[in-house]
N, C-alpha and C positions, 0 to 999 in steps of 0.2 A: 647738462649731462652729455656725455658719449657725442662729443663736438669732433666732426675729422679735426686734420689737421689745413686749415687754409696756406697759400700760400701768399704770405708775407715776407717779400722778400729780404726788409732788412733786419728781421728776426731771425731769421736763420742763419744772418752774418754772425751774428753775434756771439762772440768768442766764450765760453766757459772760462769761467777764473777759479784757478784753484785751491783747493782748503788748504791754509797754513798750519802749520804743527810744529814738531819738537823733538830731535831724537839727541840722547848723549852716545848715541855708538858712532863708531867710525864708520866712515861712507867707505863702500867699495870701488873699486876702477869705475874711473868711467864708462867703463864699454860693459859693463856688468848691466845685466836687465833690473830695470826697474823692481821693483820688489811688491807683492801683494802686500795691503795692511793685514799681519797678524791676528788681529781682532776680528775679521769677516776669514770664514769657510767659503771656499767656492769647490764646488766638485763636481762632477758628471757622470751622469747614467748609462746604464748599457745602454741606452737608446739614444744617446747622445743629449739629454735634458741633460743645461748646466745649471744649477741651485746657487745662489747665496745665502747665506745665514749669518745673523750677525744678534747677541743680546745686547740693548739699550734699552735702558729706563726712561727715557723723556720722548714723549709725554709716559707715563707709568700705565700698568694693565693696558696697554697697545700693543698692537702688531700688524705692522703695514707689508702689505701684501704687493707681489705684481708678478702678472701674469704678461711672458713677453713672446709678440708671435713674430719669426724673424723674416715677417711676410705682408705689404698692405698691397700698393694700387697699383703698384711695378709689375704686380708677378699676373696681375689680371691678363685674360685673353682679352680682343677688342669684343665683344660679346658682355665680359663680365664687366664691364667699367662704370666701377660703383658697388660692386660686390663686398669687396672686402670691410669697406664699412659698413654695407647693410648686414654682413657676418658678424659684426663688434653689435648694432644694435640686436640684433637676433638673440644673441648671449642674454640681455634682458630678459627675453620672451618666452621664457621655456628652455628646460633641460630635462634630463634624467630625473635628477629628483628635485624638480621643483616646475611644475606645468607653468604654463602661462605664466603670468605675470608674480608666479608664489616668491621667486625669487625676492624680487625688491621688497614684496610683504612682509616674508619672514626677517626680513635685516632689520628695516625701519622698526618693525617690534621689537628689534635688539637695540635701538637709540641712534643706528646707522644714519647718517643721512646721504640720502640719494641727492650727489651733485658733488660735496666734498668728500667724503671717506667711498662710496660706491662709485666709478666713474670709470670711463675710459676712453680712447682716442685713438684714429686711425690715419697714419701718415702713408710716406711714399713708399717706404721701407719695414715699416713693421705697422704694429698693433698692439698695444698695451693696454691691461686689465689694472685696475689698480682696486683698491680693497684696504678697508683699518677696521678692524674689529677690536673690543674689549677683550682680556685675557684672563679676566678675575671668576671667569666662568669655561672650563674645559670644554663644555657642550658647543658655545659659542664658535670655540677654534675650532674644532671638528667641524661646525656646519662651513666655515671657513674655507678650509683644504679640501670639502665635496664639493664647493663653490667652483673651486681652480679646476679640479679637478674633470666637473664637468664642462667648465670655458673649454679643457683642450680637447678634450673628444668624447661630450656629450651632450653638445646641442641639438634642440628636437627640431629646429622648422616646420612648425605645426604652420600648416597652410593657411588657417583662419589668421592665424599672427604676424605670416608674412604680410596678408594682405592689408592691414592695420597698417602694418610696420611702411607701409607703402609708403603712405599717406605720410607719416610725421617726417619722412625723408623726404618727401620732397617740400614741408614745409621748412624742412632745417635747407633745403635748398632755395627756398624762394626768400628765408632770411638773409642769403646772402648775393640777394638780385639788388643792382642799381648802380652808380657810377663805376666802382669800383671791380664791379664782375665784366662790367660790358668793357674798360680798361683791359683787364687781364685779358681777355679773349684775342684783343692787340696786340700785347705784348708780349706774351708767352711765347707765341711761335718763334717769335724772333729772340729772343735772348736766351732761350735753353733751345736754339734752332736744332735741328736734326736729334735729339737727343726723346729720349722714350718718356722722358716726363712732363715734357707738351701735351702727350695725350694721355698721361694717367692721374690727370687731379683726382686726390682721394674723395671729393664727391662725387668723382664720376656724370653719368649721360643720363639726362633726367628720362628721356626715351626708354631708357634701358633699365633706370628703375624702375617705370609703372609696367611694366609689359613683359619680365626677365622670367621665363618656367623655372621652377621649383627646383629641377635639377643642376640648373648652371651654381645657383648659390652653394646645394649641398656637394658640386662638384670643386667649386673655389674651397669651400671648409674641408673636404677631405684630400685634396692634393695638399695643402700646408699647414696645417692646424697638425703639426707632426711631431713629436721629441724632438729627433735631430734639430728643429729650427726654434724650440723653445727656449726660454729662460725661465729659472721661479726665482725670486728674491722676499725674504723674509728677514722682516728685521724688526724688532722687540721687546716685548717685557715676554721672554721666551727663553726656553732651555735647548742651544742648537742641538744638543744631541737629540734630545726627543723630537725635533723638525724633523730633524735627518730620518729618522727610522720612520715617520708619517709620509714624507717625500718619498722615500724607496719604496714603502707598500703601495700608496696611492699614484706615483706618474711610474714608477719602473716597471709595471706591465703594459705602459702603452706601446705601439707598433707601428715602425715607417712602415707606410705601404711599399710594395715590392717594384712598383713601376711609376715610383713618385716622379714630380718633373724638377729638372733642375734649377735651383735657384741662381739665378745669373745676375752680376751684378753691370750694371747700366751705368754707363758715362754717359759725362754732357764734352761733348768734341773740345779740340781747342779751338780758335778761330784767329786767322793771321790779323784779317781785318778787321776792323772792330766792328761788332752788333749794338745798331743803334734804334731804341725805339722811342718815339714820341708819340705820347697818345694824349688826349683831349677829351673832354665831357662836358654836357653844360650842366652837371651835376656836380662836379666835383670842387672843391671849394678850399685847393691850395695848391703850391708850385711845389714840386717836389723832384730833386735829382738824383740819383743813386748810381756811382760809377763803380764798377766791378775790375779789378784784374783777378783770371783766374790762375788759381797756381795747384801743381800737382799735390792731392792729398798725402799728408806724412802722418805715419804710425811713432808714436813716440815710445821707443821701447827701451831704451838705456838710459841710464842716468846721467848722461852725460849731453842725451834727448830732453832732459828736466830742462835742462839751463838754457834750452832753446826756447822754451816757454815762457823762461823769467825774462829773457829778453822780449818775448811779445808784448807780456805785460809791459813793462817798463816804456816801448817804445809808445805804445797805443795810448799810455798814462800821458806820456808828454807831448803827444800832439794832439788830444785831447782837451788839456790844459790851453796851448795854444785857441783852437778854435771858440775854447767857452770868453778867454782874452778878444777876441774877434766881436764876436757878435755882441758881447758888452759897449760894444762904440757905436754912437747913432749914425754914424754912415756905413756900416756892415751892409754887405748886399744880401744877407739871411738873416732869419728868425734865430735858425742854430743851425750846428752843422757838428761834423763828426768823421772819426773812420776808426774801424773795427777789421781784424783779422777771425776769420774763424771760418767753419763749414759753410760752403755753397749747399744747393741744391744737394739732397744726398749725402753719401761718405764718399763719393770717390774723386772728387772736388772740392778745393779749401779755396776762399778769395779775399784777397783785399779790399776792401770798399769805401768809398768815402761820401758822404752823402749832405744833402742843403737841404732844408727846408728854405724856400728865395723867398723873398718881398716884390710886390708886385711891381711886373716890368723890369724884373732883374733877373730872369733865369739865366743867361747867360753872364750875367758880371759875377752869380753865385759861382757858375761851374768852373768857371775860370778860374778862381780864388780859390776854392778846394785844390784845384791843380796846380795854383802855385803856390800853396804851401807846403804842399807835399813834393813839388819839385825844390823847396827853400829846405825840405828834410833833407834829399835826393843830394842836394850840391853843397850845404853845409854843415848838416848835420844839427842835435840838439847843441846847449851849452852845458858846461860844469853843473852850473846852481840848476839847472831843470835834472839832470840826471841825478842829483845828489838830492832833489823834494823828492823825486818818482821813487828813488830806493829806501826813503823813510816812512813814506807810503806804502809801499812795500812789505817791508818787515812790520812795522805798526798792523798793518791786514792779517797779517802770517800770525804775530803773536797773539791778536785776540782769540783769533780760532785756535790757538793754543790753549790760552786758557781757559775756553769753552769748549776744552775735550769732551770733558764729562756730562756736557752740557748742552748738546749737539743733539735736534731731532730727530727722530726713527726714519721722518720722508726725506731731509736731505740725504742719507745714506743709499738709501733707495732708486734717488735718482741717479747718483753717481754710479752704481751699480748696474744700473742700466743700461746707461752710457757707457758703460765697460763691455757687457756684453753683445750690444751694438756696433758700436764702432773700437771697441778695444782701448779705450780713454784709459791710462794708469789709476790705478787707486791705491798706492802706496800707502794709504792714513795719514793724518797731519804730523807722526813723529817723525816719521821719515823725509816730507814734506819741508819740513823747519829746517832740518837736521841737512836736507839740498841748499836751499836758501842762502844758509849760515855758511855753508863752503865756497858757493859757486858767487853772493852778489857782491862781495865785495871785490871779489877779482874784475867784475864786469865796468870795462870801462868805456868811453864816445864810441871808440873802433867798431866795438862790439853790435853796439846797440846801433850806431849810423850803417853800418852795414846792409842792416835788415831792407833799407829804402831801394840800394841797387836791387836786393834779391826779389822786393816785392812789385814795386814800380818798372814797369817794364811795357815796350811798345808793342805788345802781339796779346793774344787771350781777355783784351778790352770789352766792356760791356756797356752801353751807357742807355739807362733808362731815366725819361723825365716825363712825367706825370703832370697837366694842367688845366684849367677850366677854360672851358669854348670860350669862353666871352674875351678871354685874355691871348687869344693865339695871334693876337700883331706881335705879341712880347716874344712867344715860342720860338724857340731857334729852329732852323731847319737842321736837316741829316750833314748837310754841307759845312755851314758854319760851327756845328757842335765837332768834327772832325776838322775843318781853322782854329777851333779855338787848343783843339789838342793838339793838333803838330803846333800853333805859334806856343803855347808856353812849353813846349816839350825843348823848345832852343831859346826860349824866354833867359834874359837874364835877371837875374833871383838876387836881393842884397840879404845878408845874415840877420837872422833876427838878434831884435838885442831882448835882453832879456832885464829887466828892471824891479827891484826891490826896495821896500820901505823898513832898512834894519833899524827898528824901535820896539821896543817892549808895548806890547796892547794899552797898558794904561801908562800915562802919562806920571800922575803920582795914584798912591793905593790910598784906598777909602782911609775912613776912620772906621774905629771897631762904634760898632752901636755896643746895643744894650738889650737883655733880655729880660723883658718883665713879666713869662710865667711861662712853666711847661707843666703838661699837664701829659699823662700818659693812659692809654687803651691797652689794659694787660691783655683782652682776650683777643684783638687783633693784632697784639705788637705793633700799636703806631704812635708815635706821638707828637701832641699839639703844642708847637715854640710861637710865642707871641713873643715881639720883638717892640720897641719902646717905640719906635718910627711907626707901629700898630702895624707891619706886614706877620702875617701868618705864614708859616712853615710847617707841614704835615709829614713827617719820615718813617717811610715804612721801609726797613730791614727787612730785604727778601735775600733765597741764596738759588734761586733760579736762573741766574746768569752769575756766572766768577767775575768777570769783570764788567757788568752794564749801572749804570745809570741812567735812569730817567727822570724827567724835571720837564713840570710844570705849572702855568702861574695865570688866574684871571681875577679881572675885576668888573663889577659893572656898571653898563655904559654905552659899550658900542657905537655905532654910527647913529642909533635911533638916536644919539642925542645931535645929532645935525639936522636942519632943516632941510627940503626937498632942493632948494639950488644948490644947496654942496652938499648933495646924499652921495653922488659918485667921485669926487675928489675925496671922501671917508671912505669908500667902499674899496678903492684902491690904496689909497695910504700904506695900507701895510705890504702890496709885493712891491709900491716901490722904493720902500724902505729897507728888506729884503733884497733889494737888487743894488743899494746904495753902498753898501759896507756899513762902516760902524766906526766912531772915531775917527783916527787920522787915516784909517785903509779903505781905498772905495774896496768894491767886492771882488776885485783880480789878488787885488794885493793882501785881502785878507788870505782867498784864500795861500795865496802862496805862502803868509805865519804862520798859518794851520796848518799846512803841510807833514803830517807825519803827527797829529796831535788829532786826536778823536772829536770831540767838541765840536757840534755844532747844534743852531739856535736859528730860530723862525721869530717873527714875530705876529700876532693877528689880529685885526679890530674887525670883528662879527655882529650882529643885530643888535643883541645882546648886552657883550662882555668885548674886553680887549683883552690881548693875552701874550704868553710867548710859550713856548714847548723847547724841549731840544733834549738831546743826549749824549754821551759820552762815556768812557772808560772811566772807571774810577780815580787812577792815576791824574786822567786830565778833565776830573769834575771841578777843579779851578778857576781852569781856565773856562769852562763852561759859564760859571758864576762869575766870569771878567766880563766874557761877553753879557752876558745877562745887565750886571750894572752900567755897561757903555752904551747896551741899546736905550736906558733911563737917562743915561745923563750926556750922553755923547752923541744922539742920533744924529742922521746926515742924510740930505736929501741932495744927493752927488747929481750935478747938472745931467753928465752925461748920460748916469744911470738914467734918471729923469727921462729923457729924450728917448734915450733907448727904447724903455718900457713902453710910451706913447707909441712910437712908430713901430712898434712889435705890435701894440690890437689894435692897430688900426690892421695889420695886416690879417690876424684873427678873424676878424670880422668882417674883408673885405666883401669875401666871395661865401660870406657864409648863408647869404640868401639864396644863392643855387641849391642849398641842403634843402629836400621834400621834408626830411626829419627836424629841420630846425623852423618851418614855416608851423609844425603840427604841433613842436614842444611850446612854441614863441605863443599859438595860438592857443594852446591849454591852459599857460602859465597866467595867461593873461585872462580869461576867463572864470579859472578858479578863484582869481583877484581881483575882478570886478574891473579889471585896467586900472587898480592902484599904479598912483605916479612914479611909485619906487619898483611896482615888476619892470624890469631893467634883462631880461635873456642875453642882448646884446644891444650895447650902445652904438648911438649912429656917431661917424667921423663928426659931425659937431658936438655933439657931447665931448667925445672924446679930448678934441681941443679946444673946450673948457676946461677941462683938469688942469688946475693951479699947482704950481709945485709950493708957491706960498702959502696958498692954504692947505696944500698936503702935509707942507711942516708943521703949519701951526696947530692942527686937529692931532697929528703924531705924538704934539708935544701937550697937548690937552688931555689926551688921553693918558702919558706916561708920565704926566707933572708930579702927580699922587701915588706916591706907593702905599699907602696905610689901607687902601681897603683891597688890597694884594693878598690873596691866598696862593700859596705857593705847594704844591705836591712834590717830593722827591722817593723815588722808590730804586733801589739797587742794592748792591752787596756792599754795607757800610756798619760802621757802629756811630750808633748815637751819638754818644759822646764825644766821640772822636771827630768829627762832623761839625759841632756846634761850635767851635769856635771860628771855623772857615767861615760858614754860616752867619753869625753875629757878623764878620767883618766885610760880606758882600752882601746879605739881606739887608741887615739891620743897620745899614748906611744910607741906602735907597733913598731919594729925595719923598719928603711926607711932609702936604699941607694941609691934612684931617679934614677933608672936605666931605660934605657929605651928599653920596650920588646914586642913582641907580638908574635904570634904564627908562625909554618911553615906551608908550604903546605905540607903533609905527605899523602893528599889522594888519593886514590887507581883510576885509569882510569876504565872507565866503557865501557864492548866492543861496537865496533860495528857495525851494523843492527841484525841479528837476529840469534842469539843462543839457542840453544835448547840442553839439554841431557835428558837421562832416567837414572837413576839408580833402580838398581835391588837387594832389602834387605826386608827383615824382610818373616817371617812367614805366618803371619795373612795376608787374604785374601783382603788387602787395601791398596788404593793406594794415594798418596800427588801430588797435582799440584800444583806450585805458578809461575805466573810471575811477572816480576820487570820491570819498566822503569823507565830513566834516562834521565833528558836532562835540558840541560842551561834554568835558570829561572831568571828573572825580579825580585825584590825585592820588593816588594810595598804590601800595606795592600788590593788592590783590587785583584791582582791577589794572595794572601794567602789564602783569604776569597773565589774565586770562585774555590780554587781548594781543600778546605776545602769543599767545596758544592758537589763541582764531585764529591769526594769521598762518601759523604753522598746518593746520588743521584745512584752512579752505588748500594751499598751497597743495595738497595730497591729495584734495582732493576733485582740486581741477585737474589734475594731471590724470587720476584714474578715469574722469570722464572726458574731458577734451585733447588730450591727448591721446590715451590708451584706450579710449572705448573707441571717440570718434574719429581722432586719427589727423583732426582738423589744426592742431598748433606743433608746435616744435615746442611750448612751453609755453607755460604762464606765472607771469613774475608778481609773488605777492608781497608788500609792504606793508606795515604799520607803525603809525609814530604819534605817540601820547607828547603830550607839552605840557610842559607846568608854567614856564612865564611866554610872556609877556600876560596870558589868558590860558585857563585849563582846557585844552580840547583836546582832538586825537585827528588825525587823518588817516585813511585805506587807500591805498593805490593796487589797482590789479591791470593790468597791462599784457598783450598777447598779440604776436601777427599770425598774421592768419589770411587766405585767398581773398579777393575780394568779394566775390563768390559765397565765402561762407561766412561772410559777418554780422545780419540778424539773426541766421540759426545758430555762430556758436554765442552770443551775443543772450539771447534768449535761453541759452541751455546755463551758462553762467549765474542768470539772476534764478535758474531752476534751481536751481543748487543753492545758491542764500537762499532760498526764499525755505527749503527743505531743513536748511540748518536750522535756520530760524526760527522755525514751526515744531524740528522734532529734536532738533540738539544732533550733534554729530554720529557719528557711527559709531560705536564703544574702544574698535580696536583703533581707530584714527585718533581718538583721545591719548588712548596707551601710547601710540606711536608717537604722538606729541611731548609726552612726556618723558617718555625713555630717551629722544633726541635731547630734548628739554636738559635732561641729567647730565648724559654723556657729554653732552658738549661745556659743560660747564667743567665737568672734571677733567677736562681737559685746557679749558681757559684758564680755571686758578693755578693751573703752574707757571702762567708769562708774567710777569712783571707790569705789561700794559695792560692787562685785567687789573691789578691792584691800585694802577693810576686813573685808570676811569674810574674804578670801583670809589674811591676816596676824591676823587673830584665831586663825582656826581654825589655822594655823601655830603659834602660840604655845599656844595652850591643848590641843588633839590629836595635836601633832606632825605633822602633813600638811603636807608636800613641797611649798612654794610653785612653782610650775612657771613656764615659757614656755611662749607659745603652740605655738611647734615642738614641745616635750617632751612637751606636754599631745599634739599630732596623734598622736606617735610613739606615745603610751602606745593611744591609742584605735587603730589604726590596727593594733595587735600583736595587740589580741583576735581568736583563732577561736573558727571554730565548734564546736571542740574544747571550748575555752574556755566557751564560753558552754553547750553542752551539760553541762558539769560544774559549773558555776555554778548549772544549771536544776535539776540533780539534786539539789544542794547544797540551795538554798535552797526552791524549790519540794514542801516535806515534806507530799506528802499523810495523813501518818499524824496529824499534830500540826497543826492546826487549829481556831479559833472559827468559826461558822458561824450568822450572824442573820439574821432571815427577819424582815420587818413585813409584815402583812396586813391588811389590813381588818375592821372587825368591831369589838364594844362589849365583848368578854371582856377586863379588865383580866390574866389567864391569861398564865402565862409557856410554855410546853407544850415539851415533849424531842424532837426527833427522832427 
């Protein structure tokens, strides 16, 4: 819930890509401003609130809300730092009409759930509310627009609540204690040097949180919490006129105060020299480089500013490409690498960036290599065939979100919207959008787009940040040499890339058509069952929740459990480096470069279990989807390089991953709850690793995909049956089949038992991890899934009103549960929470108070309710995706579970008591049989008993 916003620097690089669409009008002049999409109202109030409103159906009876303050940790005094986020959580804790905690009460009894529809976040620059409520109840909306209405200027700051609120802020800050904060504290100053957002991280001064009088917070919420600096956006299963006329009564009597202060906006300087930092941890557990040029931010306001964008895209697409061609090769000095255009720090800075994840003892041959390929853009530019995939790419992107006008969810609108009234991002609508496209990219030629390297590439406004583990700093470059290595390739000379393609059609020759020997159809689901004479199965369910999507896919079982423990991890990788191998005659550069401009793509997986493949596609190019599907059966390829590649990629994964406090605690849990089973594997050591046979990876890949006859296949998308079935026969029903008969082992790990407990003792930062785990034989049935689907919703609410909200002791507590039907029926609980180190047998003890309360008296009545109305809502909003239909009928076919209706599904949820659920709680909540891990702080590698 209500997370600031951290700063991650190369997330906020990262460029927004825009909605494609479609217009038949003619475009105006270039120099013509961009155009608002007609379908959204924007308008503003006397007081300066500007509104959006927009009617959309998907998901249906929704309305997504947001509430935008155009003020976070910038506008703080050095006093308030940290304020404005504890102003965003305060909003929880009391308003006008809703005391304390009523707020979040009264929603979640609406099916709200607090975390995804109830939420919100506080950055450097603003503060946003966000909110989805149901609309098929008027009352609902109403309490809705009171909600907003009191986020802008009717929060209570009831003192008792600050004081609560105290505490879970600074546990939401001590979750963000350990390599990574004590990093930042280095290099912030230096790379946003002199600039005012050094000192205003929106978590602010923990000092300053425990100790800040009452009046500085109510002093931060009433200098900007104002009209003028608001936005509302509303977007629907809504009638915008009636928003309109609720907006005007409810925000147009709010009031700038008369001697408000000015909102100023804050630059980060330019810098002739370049700012360089290098920091180290002996926490931290990878190389990592991020090089910045900063360039002045640009408003894009004509249409003729459109085509400035298409050129981003395009360029960023094809050096892109390039780098993923790079690190495909086993002698790449990175894992992966990359570079992005888009907002720096703030809006008043845009930057270039290019960045490496390095392989150890290579930071320096990474940073170099991102510099010269970007000085190989800088001095030769792309080629024809890379410009001519990037603009098929392109338009292919542009057209689908075309045909998925109508089709388009209520949040992505929302956010674009926001983005508008933030930083002033166009929202033209995708007809317009297309309707750019279609004018400007065919005119766009090398000139165009090579261009962009002189504009962005340049020797002033340089930033360079590298990130590395203490143990590794002989590798570390200094200040000196990371500035050699930029003046030598800045005069480096650069040879042209070449650029190389495999022009061949995917398959060699086309199958033979098989044969269908029964379909059988489900009228009340609309799906139907193709058995094919090869014995693979086909399930096709006709949805029209996407215009043009497809989804496909396919298992059998099997899995790795059928290998023994000396080649459990030569199977357990199989399939990414098969995945990374290509398919056929194209390793994986080359495929993708056939694919280029064609939707279709395809995974493959061999899990415990089952083996399988997933993937998706356009309609148009569900063919080709079903090409690749038959070439990864009969054409698989374990491409040397790929091979090598992927090897010396975990080895670097895993290098430095024992410096992780969190990876000795998960390794130690893992390993516990399994008894040190020989296959708990968290991470393999470098000799494992170079055991992994590519011989045997092949031949297990090819073990596994010899047989297609006990292949169940799901396809779900906007198709007709019939029309379908003959594609179908000629790529299913081809499939290699040698009617063997298979199914999986029992490979799983014993789970102890009564009651186990350690502590371990790692990391730095001042914080501590509790999780426990239970286990135990489960009944298989849709009643007991769904009440233990409930328990968990039910404890989930109701740690949070006591270890959170009473005690003030966690930043949250994450609840799981997961029922199993094979290998063995059981169930497992995972509850997890950090928390001081300080407070870990009392919150620890208040935890098992609470099961043990459940237990004994069954839940609180209205917790139930809450459970259940989430229960609903969330579903009515799942059966409109298309990937609810594909689990929904997987898990049908592969566990036997009851594909339902939405009615059926109400009725089943709607039957449980508390009857029910208090025997459910007794059931599963076994205090006697439990794992019980503790991390603490401290340098004893010690595992210690309870």
């Amino acid at each position: 819930m209500i997370r600031s916003i951290s700063l991650i620097i190369l997330l906020t690089l990262i460029s927004r890509a825009f909605l494609p669409a479609q217009s038949s009008q003619e475009i105006p002049d270039v120099h013509a401003p961009i155009p608002v999409d007609p379908e959204v109202t924007v308008d503003t109030l006397d007081n300066g609130l500007i509104y959006y409103l927009r009617e959309n159906h998907l998901p249906e009876n929704r309305v997504e809300m947001r509430l935008i303050i155009n003020a976070g940790s910038l506008q703080e005094k050095p006093e308030q730092r940290g304020l404005a986020h504890f102003v965003e959580h305060m909003a929880f804790n009391g308003t006008k009409h809703f005391e304390k905690n009523k707020l979040v009460d009264v929603l979640e009894k609406m099916g709200i759930r607090f975390g995804p529809d109830l939420n919100a976040y506080t950055s450097f620059g603003e503060t946003v509310y966000q909110l989805q409520v149901p609309t098929d109840k008027e009352d609902m909306v109403d309490t809705a627009y009171m909600i907003l209405e009191d986020w802008a200027h009717n929060i209570s700051f009831d003192s008792t609540e600050i004081e609560k609120e105290r505490g879970v802020i600074v546990e939401e800050w001590r979750l963000g204690q350990g390599a990574e904060q004590r990093m930042r504290e280095e290099y912030i100053p230096v790379i946003l040097k002199d600039s005012r957002y050094a000192e205003r991280l929106p978590i602010g001064k923990i000092d300053i949180i425990k100790e800040f009088p009452q009046r500085r917070l109510e002093e931060f919420y009433s200098d900007w919490y104002r009209p003028e600096l608001m936005g509302l956006v509303v977007v629907g299963d809504i009638k915008p006129s009636r928003a309109k006329q609720i907006i005007r009564k409810r925000f147009g009597n709010l009031n700038n105060p008369e001697d408000a202060p000015e909102r100023r906006s804050y630059d980060i300087p330019d810098n002739k020299e370049p700012l360089i930092s290098i920091v180290t941890d002996k926490e931290y557990t990878r190389s990592t480089i991020q090089f910045f040029i900063k360039q002045e931010n640009k408003e894009y306001k004509t249409i003729g500013d459109y085509r400035t964008l298409l050129l981003h895209r395009l360029y960023n697409r094809m050096l892109g490409v390039r780098f993923m061609e790079i690190r495909q090769k086993p002698e790449a000095p990175f894992i992966t690498a990359g570079s992005r255009y888009g907002s720096f720090i703030g809006r008043t800075k845009d930057a270039y960036i290019s960045f490496a994840l390095a392989k150890n003892n290579r930071i320096k041959e990474s940073f170099r290599r991102i510099l010269l390929e970007n000085q190989r853009v800088r001095r030769h530019g792309f080629t024809e065939g890379e410009l001519q995939r990037a603009k098929n790419w392109l338009m292919t992107t542009y057209r689908q979100e075309l045909k998925e006008k109508n089709k388009t969810r209520s949040r992505q609108y929302t956010s674009e919207y926001r983005r508008n009234f933030l930083s002033r991002e166009p929202i033209p609508g995708i007809e317009n959008e297309y309707a750019f496209l279609k004018k400007f990219l065919p005119g766009i030629d090398l000139e165009d787009v090579n261009a962009l390297a002189n504009q962005w590439i340049k020797d002033s406004n340089r930033v360079v940040l590298i990130q590395a583990p203490q143990n590794n700093s002989s590798s570390v470059p200094t200040k000196e040499e990371v500035r050699n290595i930029m003046d030598s390739v800045w005069h480096a000379k650069v040879s042209a890339y070449r650029d190389t393609l495999i022009d061949q059609p995917l398959l060699s020759e086309e199958p033979q058509n098989g044969t269908i020997k029964s379909i059988q159809r489900n009228e009340q689901f609309g799906y139907t069952e193709v058995t094919f004479g090869n014995g693979v199965t086909a399930v096709l369910k006709p949805n029209f929740y996407k215009n043009d999507q497809m989804l496909f896919t396919g298992y059998s079982p099997g899995g790795h459990s059928q290998y023994a423990i000396d080649s459990f991890l030569d199977a357990k990788y199989t399939d990414r480096i098969i995945n990374n191998s290509g398919v056929g005659k194209f390793d994986k550069s080359a495929l993708q470069k056939k694919l280029s401009g064609n939707t279709a793509r395809l995974n493959v997986s061999i899990n415990t279990l089952t083996e399988g493949v997933s993937g998706s596609s356009s309609t148009g190019d569900f063919e080709t989807l079903l090409k690749l599907n038959y070439l990864y059966f009969t054409s698989p390829r374990v491409d040397s390089n790929a091979f090598k590649s992927y090897i010396a990629d975990l080895k670097e994964r895993v290098r430095n991953i024992e410096n992780s406090p969190l990876f000795h605690y998960n390794d130690t849990l893992q390993k516990t709850i399994t008894m040190h089973h020989p296959r708990t594997i968290p991470a393999p050591t470098f000799k494992q690793i170079e055991a992994i046979d590519p011989q045997t990876v092949e031949n297990i890949y090819r073990d596994r995909f010899a047989d297609a006859s006990d292949f169940k296949f799901v396809i779900v998308g906007n198709f007709k049956v019939d029309t379908l079935l003959p594609t179908l026969k000629k790529y299913l029903g081809s499939l290699p089949s040698i009617h063997r008969k298979e199914s999986w082992k029992n490979v799983d790990p014993d789970f102890p038992d009564g009651i186990t407990e350690f502590t371990i003792h790692r990391g730095m930062a001042q914080k501590s991890r509790v999780t426990m785990v239970m286990n135990d034989p489960f009944e298989w049935n849709y009643e007991n899934r769904l009440q233990l689907d409930m328990l968990r919703k039910i404890l989930s609410i109701r740690f949070r009103e006591v270890l959170r909200e009473r005690e003030g002791g966690t930043y949250g507590v994450r609840v799981s549960a997961y029922p199993q039907k094979y290998p063995e029926q059981e169930y497992s609980i995972w509850i997890s929470f950090g928390c001081s180190p300080e407070e870990v047998d009392k919150l620890i003890n208040i935890l098992k108070e609470v099961m043990h309360k459940i237990r004994n008296e069954g839940p609180k009545p209205v917790n139930l309710t809450k459970a259940k109305n989430t229960f609903i809502t969330t579903r009515e909003k799942q059966i409109e995706r298309n990937s609810y239909w594909l689990s929904s009928l997987q898990s049908h076919y592969f566990k036997d579970n009851p594909v339902l209706s939405l009615e059926e599904y109400k009725e089943r949820v709607s039957a449980v008591t508390l009857k029910d659920m208090q025997k459910a709680a007794s059931r599963y909540l076994n205090m006697d049989n439990y794992v019980l891990g503790i991390m603490k702080p401290g340098k004893n590698d010690e595992t210690t008993e309870r």
